[in-house]
FIGULO-467926 format. One record per residue (C-alpha): residue in three letters; x, y, z. Coordinates in Angstrom, 1 decimal, padded with zeros to 4 digits, always signed. Each point is the difference from the previous one (the first is absolute). Example, Ala and Ser with C-alpha at 12.3 -4.5 7.8 and 13.67 -1.06 7.14 Angstrom:
% FIGULO-467926
REC type     c1     c2     c3
REC  ALA +012.3 -004.5 +007.8
REC  SER +001.4 +003.4 -000.7
END
This chain:
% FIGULO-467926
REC type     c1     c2     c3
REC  UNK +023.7 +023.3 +041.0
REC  UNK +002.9 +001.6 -001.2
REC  UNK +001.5 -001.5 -003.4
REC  UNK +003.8 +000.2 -001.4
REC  UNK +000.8 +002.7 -002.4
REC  UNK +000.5 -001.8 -003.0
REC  UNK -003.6 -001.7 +000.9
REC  UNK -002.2 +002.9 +001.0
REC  UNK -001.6 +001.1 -003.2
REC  UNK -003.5 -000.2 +001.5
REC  UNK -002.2 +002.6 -002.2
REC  UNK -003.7 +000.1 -000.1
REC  UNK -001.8 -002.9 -001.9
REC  UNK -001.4 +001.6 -003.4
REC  UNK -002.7 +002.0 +000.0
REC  UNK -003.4 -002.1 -001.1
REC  UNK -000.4 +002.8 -002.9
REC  UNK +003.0 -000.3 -001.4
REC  UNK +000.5 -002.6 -002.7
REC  UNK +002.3 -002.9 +000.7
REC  UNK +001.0 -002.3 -002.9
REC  UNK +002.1 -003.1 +000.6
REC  UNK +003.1 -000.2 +000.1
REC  UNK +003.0 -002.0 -002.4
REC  UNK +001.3 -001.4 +003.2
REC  UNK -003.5 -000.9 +001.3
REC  UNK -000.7 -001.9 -003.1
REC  UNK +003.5 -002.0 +000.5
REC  UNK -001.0 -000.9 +002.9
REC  UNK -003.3 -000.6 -001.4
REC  UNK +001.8 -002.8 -002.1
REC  UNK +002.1 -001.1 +002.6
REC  UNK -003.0 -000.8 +002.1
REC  UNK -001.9 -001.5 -003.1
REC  UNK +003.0 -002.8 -000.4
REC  UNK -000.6 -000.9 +003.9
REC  UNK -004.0 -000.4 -001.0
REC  UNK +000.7 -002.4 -003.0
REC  UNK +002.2 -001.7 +001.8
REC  UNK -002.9 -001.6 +001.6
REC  UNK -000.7 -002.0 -003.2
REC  UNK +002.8 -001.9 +001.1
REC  UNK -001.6 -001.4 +003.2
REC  UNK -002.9 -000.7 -002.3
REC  UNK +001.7 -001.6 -002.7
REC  UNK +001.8 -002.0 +002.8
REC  UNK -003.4 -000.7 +000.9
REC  UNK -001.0 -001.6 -003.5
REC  UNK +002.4 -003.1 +000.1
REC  UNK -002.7 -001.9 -001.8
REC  UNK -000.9 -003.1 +001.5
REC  UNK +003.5 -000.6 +001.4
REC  UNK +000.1 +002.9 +002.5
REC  UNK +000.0 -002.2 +003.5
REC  UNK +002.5 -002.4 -001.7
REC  UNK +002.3 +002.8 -000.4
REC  UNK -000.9 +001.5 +003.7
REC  UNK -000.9 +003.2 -001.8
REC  UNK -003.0 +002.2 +000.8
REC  UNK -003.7 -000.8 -001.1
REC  UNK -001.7 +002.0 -002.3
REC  UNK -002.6 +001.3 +003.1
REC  UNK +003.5 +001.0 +002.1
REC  UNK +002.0 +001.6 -002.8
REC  UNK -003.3 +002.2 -000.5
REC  UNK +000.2 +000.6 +004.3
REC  UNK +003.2 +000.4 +000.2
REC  UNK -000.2 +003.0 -003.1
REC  UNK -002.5 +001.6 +002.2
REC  UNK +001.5 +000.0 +003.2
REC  UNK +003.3 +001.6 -002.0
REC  UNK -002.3 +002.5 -002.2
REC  UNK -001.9 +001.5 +003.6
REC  UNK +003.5 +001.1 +001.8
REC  UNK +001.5 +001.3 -003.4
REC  UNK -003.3 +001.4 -001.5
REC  UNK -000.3 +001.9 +003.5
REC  UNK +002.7 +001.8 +000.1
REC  UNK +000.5 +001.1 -003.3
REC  UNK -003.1 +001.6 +000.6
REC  UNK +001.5 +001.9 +002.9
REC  UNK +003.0 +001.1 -002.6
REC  UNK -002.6 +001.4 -002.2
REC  UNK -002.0 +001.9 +002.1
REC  UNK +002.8 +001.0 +001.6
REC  UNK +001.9 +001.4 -002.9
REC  UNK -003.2 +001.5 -001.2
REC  UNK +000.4 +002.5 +002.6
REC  UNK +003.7 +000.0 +000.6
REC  UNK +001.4 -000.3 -003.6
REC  UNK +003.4 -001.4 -000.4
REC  UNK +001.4 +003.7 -000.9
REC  UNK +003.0 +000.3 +002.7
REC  UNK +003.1 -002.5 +000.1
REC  UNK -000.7 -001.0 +002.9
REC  UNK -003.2 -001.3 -001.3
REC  UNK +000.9 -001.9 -002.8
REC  UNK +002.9 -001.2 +001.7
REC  UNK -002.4 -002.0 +002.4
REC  UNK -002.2 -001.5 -003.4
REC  UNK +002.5 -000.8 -001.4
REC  UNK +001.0 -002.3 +003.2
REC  UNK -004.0 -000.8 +000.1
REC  UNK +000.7 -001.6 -003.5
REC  UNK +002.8 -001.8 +001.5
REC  UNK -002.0 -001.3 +002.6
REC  UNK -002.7 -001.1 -002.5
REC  UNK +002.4 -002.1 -002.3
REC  UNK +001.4 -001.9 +002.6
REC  UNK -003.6 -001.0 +000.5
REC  UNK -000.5 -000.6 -003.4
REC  UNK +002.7 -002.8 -000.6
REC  UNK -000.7 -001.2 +003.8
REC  UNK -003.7 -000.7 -001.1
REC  UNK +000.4 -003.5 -001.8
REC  UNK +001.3 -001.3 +003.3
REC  UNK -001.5 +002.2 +002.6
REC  UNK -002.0 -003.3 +001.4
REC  UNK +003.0 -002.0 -000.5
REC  UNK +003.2 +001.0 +001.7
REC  UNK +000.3 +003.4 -001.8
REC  UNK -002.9 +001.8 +002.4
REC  UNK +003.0 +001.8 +001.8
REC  UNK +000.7 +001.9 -002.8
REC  UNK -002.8 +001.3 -000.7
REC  UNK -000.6 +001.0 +003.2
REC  UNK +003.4 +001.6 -000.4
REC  UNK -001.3 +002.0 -003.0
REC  UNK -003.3 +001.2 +002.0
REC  UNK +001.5 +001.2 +003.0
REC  UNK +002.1 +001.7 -002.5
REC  UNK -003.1 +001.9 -001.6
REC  UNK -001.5 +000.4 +003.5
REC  UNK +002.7 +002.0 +001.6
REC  UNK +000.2 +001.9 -003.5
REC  UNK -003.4 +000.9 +000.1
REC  UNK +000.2 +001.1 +003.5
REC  UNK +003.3 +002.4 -001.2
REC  UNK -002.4 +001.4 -002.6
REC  UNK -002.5 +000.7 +002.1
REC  UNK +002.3 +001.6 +002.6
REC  UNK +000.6 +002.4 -003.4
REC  UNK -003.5 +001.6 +000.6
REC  UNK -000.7 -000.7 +003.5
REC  UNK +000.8 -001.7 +003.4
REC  UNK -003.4 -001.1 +000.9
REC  UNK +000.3 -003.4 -002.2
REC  UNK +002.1 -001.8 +002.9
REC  UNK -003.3 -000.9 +001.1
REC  UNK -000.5 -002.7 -003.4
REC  UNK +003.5 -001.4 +000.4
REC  UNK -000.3 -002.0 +002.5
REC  UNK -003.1 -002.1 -001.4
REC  UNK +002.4 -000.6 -003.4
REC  UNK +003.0 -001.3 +001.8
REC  UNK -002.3 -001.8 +002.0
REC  UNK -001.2 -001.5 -003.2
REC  UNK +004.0 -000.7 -001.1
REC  UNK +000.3 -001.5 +003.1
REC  UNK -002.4 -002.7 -000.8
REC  UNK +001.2 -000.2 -003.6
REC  UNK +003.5 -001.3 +001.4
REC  UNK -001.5 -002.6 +002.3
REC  UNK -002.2 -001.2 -002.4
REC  UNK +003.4 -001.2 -002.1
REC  UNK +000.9 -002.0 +003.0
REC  UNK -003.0 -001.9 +000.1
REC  UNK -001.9 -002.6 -002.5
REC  UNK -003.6 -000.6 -001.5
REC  UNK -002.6 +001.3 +001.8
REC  UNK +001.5 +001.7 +002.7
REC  UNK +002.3 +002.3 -002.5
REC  UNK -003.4 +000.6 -002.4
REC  UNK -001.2 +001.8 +003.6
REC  UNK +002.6 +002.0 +000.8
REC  UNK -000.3 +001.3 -003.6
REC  UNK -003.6 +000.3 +000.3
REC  UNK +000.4 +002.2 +003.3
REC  UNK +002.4 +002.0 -001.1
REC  UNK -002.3 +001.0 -003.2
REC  UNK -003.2 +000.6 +003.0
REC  UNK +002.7 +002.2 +001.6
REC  UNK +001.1 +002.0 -002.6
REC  UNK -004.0 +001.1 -001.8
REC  UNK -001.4 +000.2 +003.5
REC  UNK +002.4 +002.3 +001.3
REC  UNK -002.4 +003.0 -001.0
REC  UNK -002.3 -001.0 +002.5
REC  UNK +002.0 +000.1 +002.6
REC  UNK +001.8 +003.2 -000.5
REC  UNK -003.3 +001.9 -001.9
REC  UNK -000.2 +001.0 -003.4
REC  UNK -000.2 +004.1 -001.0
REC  UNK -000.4 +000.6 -003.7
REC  UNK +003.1 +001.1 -002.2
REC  UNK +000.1 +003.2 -002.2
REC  UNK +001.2 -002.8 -003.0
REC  UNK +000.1 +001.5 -003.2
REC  UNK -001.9 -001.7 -002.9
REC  UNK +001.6 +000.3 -003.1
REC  UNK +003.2 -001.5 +001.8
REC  UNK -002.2 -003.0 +001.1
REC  UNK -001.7 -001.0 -002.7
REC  UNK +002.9 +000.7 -002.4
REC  UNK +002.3 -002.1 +002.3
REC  UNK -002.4 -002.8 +000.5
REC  UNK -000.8 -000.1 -004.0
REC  UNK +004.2 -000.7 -000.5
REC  UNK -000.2 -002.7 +002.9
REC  UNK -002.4 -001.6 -002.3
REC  UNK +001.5 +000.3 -003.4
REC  UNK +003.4 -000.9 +001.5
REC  UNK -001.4 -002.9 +001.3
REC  UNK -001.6 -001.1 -003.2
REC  UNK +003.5 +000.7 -001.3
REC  UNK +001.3 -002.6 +002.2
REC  UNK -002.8 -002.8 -000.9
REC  UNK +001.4 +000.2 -003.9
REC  UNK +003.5 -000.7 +001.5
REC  UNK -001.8 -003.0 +001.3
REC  UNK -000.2 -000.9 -003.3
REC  UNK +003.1 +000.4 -001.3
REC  UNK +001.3 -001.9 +002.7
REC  UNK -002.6 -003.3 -000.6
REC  UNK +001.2 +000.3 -003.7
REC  UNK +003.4 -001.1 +001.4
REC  UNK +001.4 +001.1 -003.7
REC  UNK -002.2 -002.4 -001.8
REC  UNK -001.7 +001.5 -003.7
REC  UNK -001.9 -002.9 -000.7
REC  UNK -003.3 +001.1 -001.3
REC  UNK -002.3 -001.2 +002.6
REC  UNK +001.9 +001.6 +002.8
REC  UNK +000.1 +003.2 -002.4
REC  UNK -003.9 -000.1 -000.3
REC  UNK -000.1 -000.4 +003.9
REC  UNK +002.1 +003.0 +000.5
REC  UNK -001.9 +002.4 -002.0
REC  UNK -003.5 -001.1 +001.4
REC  UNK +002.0 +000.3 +004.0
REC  UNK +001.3 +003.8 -001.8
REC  UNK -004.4 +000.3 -001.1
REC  UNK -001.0 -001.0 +003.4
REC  UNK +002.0 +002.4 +001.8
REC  UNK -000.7 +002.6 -002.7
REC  UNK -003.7 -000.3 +001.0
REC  UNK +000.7 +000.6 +003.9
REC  UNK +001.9 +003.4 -000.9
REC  UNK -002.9 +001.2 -002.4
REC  UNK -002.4 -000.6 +002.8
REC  UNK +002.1 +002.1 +002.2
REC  UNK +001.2 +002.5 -002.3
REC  UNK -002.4 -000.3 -002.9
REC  UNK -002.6 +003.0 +001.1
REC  UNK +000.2 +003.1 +001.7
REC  UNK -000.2 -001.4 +003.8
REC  UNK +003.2 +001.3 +000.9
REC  UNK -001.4 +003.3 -000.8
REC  UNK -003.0 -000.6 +001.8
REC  UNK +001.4 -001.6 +003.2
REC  UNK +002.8 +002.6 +000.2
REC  UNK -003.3 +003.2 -000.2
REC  UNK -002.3 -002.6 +002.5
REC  UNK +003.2 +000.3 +002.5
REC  UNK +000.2 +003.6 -000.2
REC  UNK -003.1 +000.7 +000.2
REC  UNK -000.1 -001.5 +003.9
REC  UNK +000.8 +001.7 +003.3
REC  UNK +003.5 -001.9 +001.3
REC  UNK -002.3 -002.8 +002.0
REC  UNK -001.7 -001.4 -002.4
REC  UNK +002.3 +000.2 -002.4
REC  UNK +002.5 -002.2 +002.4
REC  UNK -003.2 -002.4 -000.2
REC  UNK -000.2 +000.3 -003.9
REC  UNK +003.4 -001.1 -000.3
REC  UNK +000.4 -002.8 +002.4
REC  UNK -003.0 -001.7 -001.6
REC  UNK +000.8 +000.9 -003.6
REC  UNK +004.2 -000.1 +000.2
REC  UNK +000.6 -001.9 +002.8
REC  UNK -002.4 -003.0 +000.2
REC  UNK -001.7 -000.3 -003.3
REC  UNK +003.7 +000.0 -001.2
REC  UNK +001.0 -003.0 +001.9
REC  UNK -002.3 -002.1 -002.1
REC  UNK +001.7 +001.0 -003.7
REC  UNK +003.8 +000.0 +001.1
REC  UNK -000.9 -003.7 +001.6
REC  UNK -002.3 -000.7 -003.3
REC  UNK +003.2 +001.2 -002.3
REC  UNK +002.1 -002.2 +001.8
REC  UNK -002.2 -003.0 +000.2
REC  UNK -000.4 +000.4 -004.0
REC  UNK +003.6 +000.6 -000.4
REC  UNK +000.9 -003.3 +001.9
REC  UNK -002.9 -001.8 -002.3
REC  UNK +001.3 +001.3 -003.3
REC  UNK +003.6 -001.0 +000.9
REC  UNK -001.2 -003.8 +000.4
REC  UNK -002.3 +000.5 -003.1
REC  UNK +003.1 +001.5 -002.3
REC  UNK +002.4 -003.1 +000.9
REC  UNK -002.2 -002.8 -001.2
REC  UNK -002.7 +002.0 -002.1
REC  UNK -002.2 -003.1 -002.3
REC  UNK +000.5 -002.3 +003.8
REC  UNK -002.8 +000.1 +002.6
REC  UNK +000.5 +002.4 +002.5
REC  UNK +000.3 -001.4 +003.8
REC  UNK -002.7 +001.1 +002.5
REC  UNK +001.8 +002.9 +001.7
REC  UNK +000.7 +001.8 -003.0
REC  UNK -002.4 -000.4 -001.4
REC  UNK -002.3 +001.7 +003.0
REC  UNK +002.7 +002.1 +000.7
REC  UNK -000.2 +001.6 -003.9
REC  UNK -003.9 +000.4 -000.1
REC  UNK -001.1 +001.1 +004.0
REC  UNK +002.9 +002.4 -000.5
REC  UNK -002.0 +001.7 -003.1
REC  UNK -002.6 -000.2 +002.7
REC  UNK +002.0 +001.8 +002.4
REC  UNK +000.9 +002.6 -001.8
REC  UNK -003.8 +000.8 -001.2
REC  UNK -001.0 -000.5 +003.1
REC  UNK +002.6 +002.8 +001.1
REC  UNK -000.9 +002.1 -002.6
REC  UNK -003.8 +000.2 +000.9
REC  UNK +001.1 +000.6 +003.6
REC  UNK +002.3 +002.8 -001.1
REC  UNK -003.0 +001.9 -002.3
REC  UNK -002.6 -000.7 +002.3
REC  UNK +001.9 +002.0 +003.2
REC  UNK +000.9 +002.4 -002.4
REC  UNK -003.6 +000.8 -001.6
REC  UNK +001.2 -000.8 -003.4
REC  UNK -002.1 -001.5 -002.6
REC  UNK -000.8 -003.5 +000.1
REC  UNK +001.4 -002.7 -002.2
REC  UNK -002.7 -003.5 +000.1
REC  UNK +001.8 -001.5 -002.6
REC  UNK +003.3 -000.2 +002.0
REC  UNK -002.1 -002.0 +002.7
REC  UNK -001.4 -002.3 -002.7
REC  UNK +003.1 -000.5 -001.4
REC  UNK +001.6 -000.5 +003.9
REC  UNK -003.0 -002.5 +001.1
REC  UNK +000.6 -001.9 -003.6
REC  UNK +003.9 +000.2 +000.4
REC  UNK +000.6 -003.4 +002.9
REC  UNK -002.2 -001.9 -003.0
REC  UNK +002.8 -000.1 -002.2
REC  UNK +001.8 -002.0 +002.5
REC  UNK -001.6 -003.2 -002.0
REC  UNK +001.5 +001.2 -003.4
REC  UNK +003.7 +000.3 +001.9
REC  UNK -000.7 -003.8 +000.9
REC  UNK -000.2 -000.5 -003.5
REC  UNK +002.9 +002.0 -001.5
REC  UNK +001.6 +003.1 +001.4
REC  UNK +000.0 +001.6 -003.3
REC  UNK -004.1 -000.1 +000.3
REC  UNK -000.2 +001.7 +003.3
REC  UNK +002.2 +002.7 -001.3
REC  UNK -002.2 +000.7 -003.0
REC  UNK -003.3 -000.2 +002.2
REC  UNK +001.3 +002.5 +002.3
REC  UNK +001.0 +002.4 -002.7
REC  UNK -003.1 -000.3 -001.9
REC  UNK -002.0 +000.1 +003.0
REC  UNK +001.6 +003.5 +001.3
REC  UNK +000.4 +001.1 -003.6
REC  UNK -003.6 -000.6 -000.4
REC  UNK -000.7 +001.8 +003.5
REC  UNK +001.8 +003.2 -000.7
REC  UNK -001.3 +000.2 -004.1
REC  UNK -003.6 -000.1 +001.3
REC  UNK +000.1 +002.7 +003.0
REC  UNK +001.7 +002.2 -002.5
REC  UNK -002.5 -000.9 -002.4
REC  UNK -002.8 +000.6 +003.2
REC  UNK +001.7 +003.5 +001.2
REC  UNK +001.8 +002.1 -002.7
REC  UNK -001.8 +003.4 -000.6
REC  UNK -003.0 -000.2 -002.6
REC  UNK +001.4 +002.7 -002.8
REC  UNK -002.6 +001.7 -001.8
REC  UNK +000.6 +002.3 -003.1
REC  UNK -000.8 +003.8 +001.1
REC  UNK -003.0 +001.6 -000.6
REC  UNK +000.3 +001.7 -003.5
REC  UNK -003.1 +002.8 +000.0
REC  UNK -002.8 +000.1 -002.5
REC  UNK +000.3 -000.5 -003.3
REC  UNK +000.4 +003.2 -002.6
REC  UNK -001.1 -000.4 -003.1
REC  UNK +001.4 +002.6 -002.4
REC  UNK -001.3 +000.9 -003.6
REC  UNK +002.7 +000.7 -002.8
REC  UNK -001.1 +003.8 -000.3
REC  UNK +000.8 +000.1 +003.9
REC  UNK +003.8 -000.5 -000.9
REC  UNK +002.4 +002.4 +000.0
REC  UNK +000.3 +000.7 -004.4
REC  UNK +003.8 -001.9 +000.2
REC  UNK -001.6 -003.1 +001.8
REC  UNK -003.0 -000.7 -002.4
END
């Protein structure tokens, strides 16, 4: 295939041995793609219209929560394929960051499309995928030609993301639901080969997804404050801040990034493509949907904090602490890292405080936060290294007359 001039900048992909950090421009697209993910609290929030959601013909609680995962699989998927990609191809050339910088595009016209993707607005956001799509495919064409083989399972998948907006109920909800079966089954149909991806660039990348989105989740609260100080919602805030403060010091609070990033290199290409999808691709899934279900919980919590808390939010705030631990377990178990029970206790104990956000929204925010608070003080407790004082020799005991005559 023979490219324009100004296009043809195809070098080889970076050598597995070399070290590969990520990029400025990768991490603002990294935040670019974050907003589209929290913009899926919206369709929950929608989703949490209290008793009075079929009276206002909005979505129930159950479909907000579908209609966030039906949006999550087609974005989550291929921002994948953007990381992987640049992994190998880094955005050095213009050419290249030209296209990202389009990709972003593509990504923010999701984003604000997202909030009415199931009602009217689903053409834009098909808009903004076909975008990414025939972005990603320019990418690709950076590196090599062979990838004309994928596109035509993720316009397929495009395809049935603009019918779906011309369609209603359950009918739409299938069009969405095949074009997510098209998109993560298209490895099976055109085989899968492992990738020489470079370690340190994944797990560093996939470490500022996370703390970007957590980022994003204190927004949440600033924007459930609605400008208020009064001293409940000021208490509310800081144990929403706590809560998401826990999530990053399970993430960040050890030395796993070290470990993950020397398990990685440590594999032939193979099963290190098998390492990754389990640890970065699918245990991942769980704690970017559990940050957003806690962010659209907290924001409900933060806007009437000594008042009951509603159902949805109140399941939304506590199975999303479980998602996320759940996640998390996933993610150290494919990676060999060390095992954290108390995270599971604290997960399996987390959907009981759905009682105490019955009762007042402040109380499920405290249990949470004492709950993980507790969690993470005992493993550290349970784990950190046993210090000893060194070993100090015999003892010598020494006369007077053995002194030196200016020391007696």
């Amino acid at each position: 295939m023979q490219l324009p001039g100004w296009f043809a900048e195809r070098v080889e992909p970076t050598p597995p041995e070399q070290e590969l950090r990520v990029s400025t421009l990768e991490l603002f697209f990294d935040l670019v793609f974050v907003f589209t993910v929290t913009q899926l609290t919206t369709l929950l929030v929608d989703g949490f219209a209290d008793d009075q959601a079929a009276s206002h013909g909005q979505a129930a609680p159950a479909e907000g929560a579908l209609r966030a995962l039906l949006v999550f699989g087609v974005i989550w998927w291929m921002y994948s394929g953007y990381a992987w990609l640049t992994n190998t191809v880094p955005p050095v050339r213009p050419a290249r960051r030209i296209l990202i910088l389009l990709g972003m595009a593509g990504f923010l016209l999701m984003a604000l499309a997202i909030p009415t993707a199931f009602d009217g607005g689903g053409w834009a956001f098909a808009l903004g995928y076909l975008i990414i799509v025939l972005v990603h495919a320019g990418l690709y064409l950076q590196a090599t030609a062979s990838f004309v083989r994928v596109v035509p399972f993720n316009l397929a998948a495009t395809a049935l993301l603009f019918a779906a907006d011309f369609f209603d109920g359950g009918l739409a909800y299938l069009l969405w639901a095949g074009a997510v079966v098209l998109l993560w089954g298209s490895p099976y149909f055109i085989g899968q080969k492992g990738f020489p991806l470079h370690p340190a660039h994944i797990v560093e990348r996939h470490g500022l997804l996370v703390i970007v989105a957590l980022g994003e989740s204190v927004v949440a609260i600033g924007i459930g404050a609605h400008g208020s100080v009064a001293p409940g919602l000021l208490i509310a805030a800081v144990l929403g801040l706590a809560l998401a403060a826990c999530l990053w010091w399970s993430y960040f609070g050890g030395e796993d990034e070290v470990a993950a990033e020397h398990e990685l290199a440590g594999s032939d290409p193979t099963k290190r493509t098998k390492l990754i999808l389990g640890a970065y691709f699918y245990a991942h899934i769980p704690m970017l949907l559990g940050i957003v279900a806690v962010a659209a919980g907290v924001k409900k919590a933060i806007g009437h904090p000594y008042d009951h808390m509603h159902i949805g939010p109140a399941v939304a705030l506590a199975i999303g602490i479980t998602m996320y631990l759940a996640g998390d377990h996933a993610y150290r178990r494919v990676l060999a890292l060390p095992p954290r029970p108390f995270r599971l206790v604290a997960a399996a104990l987390a959907p009981v405080t759905i009682l105490f956000g019955l009762w007042s929204s402040l109380a499920q925010l405290a249990t949470l936060v004492v709950l993980l608070v507790t969690a993470l003080t005992t493993e550290h407790t349970r784990t950190r290294p046993k210090t000893s004082l060194p070993p100090t020799g015999p003892e010598v005991h020494l006369h007077p007359d053995d002194l030196p005559g200016d020391l007696r």
